[in-house]
N, C-alpha and C positions, 0 to 999 in steps of 0.2 A: 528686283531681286529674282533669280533666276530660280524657280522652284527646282528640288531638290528628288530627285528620284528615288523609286519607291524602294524597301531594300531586295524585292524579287528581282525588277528590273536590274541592280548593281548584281547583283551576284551571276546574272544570264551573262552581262557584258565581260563580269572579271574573270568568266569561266574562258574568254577564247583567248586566253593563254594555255592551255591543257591541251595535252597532245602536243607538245614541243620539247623541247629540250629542257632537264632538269633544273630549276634555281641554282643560279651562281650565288655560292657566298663570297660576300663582299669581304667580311670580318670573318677571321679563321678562330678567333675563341680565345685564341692566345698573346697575340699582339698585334700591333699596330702595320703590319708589312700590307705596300699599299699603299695606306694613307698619308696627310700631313695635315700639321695642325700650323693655322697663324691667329696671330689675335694675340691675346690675353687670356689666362689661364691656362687650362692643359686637361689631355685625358688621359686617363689610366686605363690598364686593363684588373679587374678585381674577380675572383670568383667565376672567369673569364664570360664578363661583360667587359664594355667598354662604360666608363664612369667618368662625367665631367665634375671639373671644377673650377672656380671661380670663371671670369668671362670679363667682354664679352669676348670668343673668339669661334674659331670654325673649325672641326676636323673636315678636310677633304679628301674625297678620293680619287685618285689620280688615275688610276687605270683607265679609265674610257671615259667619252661623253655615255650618256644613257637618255632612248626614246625609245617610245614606243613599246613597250613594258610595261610588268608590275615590278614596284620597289617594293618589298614586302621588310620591315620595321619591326623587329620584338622590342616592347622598350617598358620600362617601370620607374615613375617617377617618387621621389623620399615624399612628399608630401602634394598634394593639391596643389600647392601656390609653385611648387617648381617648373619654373620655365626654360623651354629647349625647344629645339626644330627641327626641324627636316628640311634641307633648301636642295630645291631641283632647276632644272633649265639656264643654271647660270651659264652662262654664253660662253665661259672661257675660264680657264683652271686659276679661282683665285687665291692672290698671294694676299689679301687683305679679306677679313671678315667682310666689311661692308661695302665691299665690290659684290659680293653675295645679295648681302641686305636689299641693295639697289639695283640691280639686275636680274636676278633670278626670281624666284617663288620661295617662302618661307610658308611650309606645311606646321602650323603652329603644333606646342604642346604646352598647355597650362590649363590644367583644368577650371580655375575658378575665374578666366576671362571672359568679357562681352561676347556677343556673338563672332563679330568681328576680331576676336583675339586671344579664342578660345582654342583649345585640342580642336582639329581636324581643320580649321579654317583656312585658308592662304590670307597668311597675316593684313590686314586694314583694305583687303581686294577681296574677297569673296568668306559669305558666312558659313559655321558650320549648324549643325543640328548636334541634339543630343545623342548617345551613345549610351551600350548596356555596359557596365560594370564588369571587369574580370574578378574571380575566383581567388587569385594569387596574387593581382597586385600586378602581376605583367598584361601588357596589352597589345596586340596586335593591330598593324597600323597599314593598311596595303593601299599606294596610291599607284593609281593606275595612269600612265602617259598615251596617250592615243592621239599623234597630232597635235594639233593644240586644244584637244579634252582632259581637262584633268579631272580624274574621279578619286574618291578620299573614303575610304571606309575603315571604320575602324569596332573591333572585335565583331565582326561581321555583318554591321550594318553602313549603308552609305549614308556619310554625314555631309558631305558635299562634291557638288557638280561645278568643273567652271570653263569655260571657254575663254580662250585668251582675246576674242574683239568682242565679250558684250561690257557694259558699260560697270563701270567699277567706283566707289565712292571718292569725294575729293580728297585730293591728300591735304591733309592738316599739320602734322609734324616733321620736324627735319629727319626723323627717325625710322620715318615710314619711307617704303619703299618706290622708287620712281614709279611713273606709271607710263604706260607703252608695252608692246609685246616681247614674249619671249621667246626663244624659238623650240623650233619640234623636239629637239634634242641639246643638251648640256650636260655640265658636271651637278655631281651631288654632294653634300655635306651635310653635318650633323651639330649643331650650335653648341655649347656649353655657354649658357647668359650671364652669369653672378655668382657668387660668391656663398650665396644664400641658396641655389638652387642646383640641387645634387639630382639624376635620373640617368638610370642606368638601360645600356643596347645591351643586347646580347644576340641579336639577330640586324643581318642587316642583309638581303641577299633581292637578285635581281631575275626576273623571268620574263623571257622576249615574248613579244606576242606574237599569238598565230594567227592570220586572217583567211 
């Protein structure tokens, strides 16, 4: 397991994005312009957040691949046991959920998962650590693309580190994700998983990096 950096060291590296060009939002507050959803379920806009429901399915966003960035994620889930995602590097703009599942990176969120399938983790490939609690109930989620480094912090500490060639656990379920690399850059999505599990974006915005 690839130890986890400190949270001084994350916040030195998530700084050299600063001095560039101001975060793109992704999500304008109000609808869906931009995206597209396939799957199962559907999302709303409420209170202008974006709000899933039922699943499993994927909102995508079409505008561009994205690397070499910070994604930066406002998100508040209804309860602990709600489960959703963040999926990056998928190779190619999918028209199927689990062309995501299986090819890309799925930035877990569910708080009361194993390590391995927890808030901050890349679902059954790399673990996260624990995180401080927000104030409101909303939490900030910024995963940073560098290459193929991916860094995961979340309310301002890093919960995990991962490298796309170090070595990853076996896969066990059909559910779980292939395993193989992904590349420097892809598209991004936002899960909606069940029926049972409600969590609301309201930030969703993108900042290049600067080296």
């Amino acid at each position: 397991m690839r130890k986890i950096v400190n949270a001084l060291a994350g916040l030195v590296c998530f700084a050299c994005g600063i001095g560039g060009p101001p975060p793109e939002q992704l999500f304008n507050g109000s609808d869906m312009d931009g995206w597209r959803h396939v799957g199962r379920g559907e999302f709303s806009v409420e209170d202008g957040a974006l709000k899933t429901s039922g699943g499993m399915g994927l909102l995508v966003f079409d505008g561009k691949e994205i690397g070499d960035a910070v994604l930066r994620v406002v998100y508040k889930p209804e309860s602990p046991d709600s489960n959703a995602g963040v999926f990056i590097r998928v190779p190619e703009a999918p028209h199927d959920p689990w062309f995501a599942v299986h090819k890309g990176y799925e930035v877990q969120i569910q708080d009361t998962g194993d390590e391995l399938h927890r808030t901050g983790s890349i679902y059954s490939l790399a673990p996260s650590s624990e995180f401080p609690p927000s104030d409101d109930g909303w939490n900030t989620m910024e995963i940073l693309l560098d290459g193929q480094t991916t860094r995961i912090e979340v309310n301002g500490k890093v919960v995990n580190e991962f490298e796309g060639s170090q070595d990853v656990p076996e896969r066990k379920k059909w559910f779980e994700p292939q395993r193989g690399p992904r590349p420097d850059a892809g598209y991004i999505g936002l899960q909606n998983h069940d029926e049972n599990s409600i969590v609301y974006f309201r930030e969703v915005s993108v900042r290049p990096l600067v080296k």
